[in-house]
N, C-alpha and C positions, 0 to 999 in steps of 0.2 A: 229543022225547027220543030217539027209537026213529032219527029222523036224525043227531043228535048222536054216535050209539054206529054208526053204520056209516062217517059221516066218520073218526071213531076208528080203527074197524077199517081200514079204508084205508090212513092214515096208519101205522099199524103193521106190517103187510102193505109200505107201500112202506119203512117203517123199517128192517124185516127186510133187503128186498131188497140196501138200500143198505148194507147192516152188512155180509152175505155176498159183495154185489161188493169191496168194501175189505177182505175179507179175502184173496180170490181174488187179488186186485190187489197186494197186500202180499206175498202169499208167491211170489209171480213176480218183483216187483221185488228182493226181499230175495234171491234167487239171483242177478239181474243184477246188484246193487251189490256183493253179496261177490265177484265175479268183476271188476270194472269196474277200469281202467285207474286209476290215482290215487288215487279213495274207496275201495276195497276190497282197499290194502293195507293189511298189518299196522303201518304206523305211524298210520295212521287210527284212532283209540277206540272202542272198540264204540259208545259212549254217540253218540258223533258220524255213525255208521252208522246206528243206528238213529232219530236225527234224521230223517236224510238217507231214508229207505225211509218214513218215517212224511207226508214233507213229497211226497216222489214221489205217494205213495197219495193223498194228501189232492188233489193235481194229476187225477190220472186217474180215480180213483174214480166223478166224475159222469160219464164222458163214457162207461162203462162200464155204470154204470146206467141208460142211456137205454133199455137195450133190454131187459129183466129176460128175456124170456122167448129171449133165447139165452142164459142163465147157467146151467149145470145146479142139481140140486138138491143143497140141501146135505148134505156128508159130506167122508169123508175122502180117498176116491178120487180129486176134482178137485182136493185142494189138492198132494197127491205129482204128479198133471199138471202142473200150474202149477208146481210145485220144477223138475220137468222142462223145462217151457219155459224157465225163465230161465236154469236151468244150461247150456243150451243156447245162450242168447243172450250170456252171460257169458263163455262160452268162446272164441268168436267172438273178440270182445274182445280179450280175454288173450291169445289167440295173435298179437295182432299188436305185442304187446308184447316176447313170446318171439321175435318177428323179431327186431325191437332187442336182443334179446342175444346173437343167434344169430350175427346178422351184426357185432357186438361181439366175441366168441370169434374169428372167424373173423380180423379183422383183425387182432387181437391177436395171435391163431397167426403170420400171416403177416410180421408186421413186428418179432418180438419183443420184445413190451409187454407178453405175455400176465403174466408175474410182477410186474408194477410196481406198487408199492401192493397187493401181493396179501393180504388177511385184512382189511383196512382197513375189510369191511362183513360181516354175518354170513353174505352170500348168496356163493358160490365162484365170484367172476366178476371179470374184470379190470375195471381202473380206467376203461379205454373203456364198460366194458358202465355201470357206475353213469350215467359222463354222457350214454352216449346214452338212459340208462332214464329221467334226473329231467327231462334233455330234448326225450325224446318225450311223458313224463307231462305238463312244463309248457304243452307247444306243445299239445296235446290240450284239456286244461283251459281255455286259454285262447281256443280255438277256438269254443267251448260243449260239449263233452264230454256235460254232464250234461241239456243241453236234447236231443243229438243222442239220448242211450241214452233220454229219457224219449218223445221221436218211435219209435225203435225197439221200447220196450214196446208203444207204442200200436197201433203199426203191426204187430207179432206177431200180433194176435190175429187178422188176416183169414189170418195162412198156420196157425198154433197158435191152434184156439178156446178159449174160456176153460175150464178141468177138462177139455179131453181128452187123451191120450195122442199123442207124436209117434210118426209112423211108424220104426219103429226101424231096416227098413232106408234109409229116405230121409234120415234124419239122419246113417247109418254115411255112407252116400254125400256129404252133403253136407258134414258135417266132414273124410273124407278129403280133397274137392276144397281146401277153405278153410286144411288143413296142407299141403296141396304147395303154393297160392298163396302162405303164408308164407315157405314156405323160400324157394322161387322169389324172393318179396323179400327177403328175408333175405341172398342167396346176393348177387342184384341189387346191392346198398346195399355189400357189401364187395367186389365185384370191380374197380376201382378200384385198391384198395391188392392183392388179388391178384395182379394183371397186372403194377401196378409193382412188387413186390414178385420175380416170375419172374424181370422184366426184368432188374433190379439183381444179382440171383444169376447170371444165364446170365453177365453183362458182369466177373462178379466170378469167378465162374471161370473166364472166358479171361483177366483180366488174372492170379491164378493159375499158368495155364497157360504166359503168356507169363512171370511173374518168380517163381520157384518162392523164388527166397528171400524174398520180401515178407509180411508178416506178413499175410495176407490176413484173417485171422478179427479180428485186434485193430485195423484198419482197416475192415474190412462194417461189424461189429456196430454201434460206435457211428453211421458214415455211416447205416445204413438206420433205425434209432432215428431219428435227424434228423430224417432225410426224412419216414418214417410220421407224426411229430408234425406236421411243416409241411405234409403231404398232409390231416391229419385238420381243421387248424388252415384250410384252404381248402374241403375238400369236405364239411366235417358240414353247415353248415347246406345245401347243396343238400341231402344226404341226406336231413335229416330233414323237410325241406318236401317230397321224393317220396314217405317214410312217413306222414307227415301226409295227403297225397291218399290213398294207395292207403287209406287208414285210415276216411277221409271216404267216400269212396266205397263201403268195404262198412259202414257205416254210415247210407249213403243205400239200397241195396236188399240187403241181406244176403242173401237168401237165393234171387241170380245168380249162385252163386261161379261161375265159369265150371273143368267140368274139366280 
């Protein structure tokens, strides 16, 4: 009997353990999906989010509790660590998203599309920015998105242990590095239509220069509209297969951003 009731105890003891890792696990993932590329936007349902962090947890949980005695003890203070780690790794993410609109803006300025279809979505971004966003969301997705972010949790906890605090200046540093790498692509992904875009202005005001009566503006305007459409219409998908690497790649070791 006296065996019977320490098997028990055991068993509840490691019951505990595996309840408090799934929760630790839960509330880091639950910050990496509200942040995540696709699942954690607002047209995704809470109810299907909450799916989606319950089925994550259910994945890592055991590989979590192998080792009980690196998990702190339970309270409150490890579980706002762990909000912190995911927000952290969530963010990541999202900004390479925020490339894709950056560098959407950017083209759009340059080529003027920026007004075209403008208010058509509740977010204040041109019509480029939507397709390069549901086209960088799709190509992501389809990549494995959700395998790569749940290798990424996993792989957090050797740089973020589970319930501790990130170093706040090493994250100031390390998110500064990972927003200049954005823009840096960002900037990268639309120079292209930049450059042609200089090009066609310099060549449009010497011809300007050379026939002052030629209606230069009611002749650009719709010519470079053309062009931008038939330049976007050949170089998106390279573009978005270079955002898709640089994407994959800080998804394979996040936390190299190089400064």
């Amino acid at each position: 009997m006296n065996g019977l009731v320490v098997e028990l105890s055991a068993l509840l003891d490691l019951a505990n353990g595996f309840v408090w890792a799934a929760a630790l696990v839960f509330v880091r993932l639950g910050a990496v999906v509200a942040l995540m590329p696709g699942l954690g936007d607002q047209a995704v349902p809470q109810r299907v989010k909450l799916a989606l962090i319950l089925a994550f947890t259910l994945v890592l949980t055991p590989i979590l509790a192998e080792n009980p005695s690196a998990l702190p003890d339970p309270a409150l203070a490890p579980l706002a660590g762990e909000a912190a780690a995911g927000l952290i790794l969530g963010i990541g993410m999202r900004l390479f998203l925020l490339a894709l609109q950056t560098a959407a803006v950017i083209i759009a300025q340059a080529s003027t599309l920026s007004q075209l279809f403008a208010g058509a979505t509740p977010d204040p971004q041109p019509a480029i920015g939507n397709l390069f966003l549901v086209a960088g969301i799709a190509l992501a997705l389809t990549a494995g998105l959700h395998v790569r972010a749940a290798e990424l949790a996993l792989l957090s906890y050797d740089i973020l242990p589970a319930g501790g605090y990130p170093d706040a200046r090493a994250a100031a540093d390390w998110n500064l590095a990972l927003v200049s790498q954005t823009f840096s692509l960002a900037f990268s992904l639309a120079a292209p239509f930049v450059v042609a875009s200089m090009i066609y202005n310099l060549a449009l005001g010497a011809i300007n220069r050379a026939m002052p009566q030629l209606m230069v503006s009611m002749v650009g305007a719709p010519a470079l509209t053309l062009g931008a459409l038939a330049l976007l219409a050949v170089a998106a998908p390279i573009l978005l297969s270079v955002w898709l690497q640089a994407f994959e790649a800080y998804l394979a070791d996040p936390f190299s951003v190089p400064p």
